[in-house]
N, C-alpha and C positions, 0 to 999 in steps of 0.2 A: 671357781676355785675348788678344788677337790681337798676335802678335810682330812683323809684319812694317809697315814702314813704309808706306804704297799709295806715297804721293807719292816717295820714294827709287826705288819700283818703276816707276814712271810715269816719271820722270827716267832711267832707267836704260833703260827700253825706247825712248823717243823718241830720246835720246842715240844708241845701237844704228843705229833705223832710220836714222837722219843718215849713220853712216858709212856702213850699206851704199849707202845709195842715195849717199855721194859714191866710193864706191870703183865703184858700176855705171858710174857718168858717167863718170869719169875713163878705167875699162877701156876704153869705149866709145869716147871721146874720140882714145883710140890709134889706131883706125882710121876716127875720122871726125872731123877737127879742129874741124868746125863744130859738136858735137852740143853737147859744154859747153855753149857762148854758147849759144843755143837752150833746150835746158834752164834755164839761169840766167832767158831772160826769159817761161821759162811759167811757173816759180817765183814770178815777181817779180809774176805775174800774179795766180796760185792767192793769193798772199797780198795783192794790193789787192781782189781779189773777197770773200774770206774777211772782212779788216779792215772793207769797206765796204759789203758786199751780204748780210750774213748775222746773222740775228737770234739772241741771245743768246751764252752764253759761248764765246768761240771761242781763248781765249788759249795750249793746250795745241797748236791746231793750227799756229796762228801760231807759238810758239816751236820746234817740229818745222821746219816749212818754215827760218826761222833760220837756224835750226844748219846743214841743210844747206846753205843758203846761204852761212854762213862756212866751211863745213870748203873747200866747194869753190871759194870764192875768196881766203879769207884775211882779210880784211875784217869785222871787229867792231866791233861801235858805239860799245864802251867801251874795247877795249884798243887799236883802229886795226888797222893793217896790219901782218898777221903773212905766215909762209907759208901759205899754202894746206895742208889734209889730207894728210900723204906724199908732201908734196912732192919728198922727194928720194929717194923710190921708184922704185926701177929694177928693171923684170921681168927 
């Protein structure tokens, strides 16, 4: 009998990658203000190509791009407008 959940596991590492990659953008961001926006619209891109160009299941990848996409602007579909990921993260 296998203990571990896959999908708790799967949630757990997509979750993960989300922050790093909003914590790279962000780092990033400090020394180049335009890189976020930019970023936000290859995301926005990666996920109408994925949603509309791409045969069979792709819902794991969609909900990854997501997430990074709210952590890094704030903005959920269901809960509206929060802050942004660490937002009020000062190095």
């Amino acid at each position: 009998m296998e203990d571990k959940d896959k999908r708790s596991d799967l949630h757990r590492a997509k979750l993960g990658m989300a922050m790093v990659s909003a914590c790279l953008v962000q780092t990033l961001n400090e020394t180049d203000p335009t890189l976020q926006q930019r970023f936000l619209k290859r995301m926005e891109a990666a996920y109408r190509e994925l949603k509309d160009n791409t045969g069979g299941d792709v819902k794991e990848q969609l909900e990854a791009l997501s997430w990074t996409m709210e952590l890094l602007t704030g903005w959920d579909p269901i809960g509206g407008r929060q802050a942004p990921f660490l937002a009020d993260y000062e190095p």
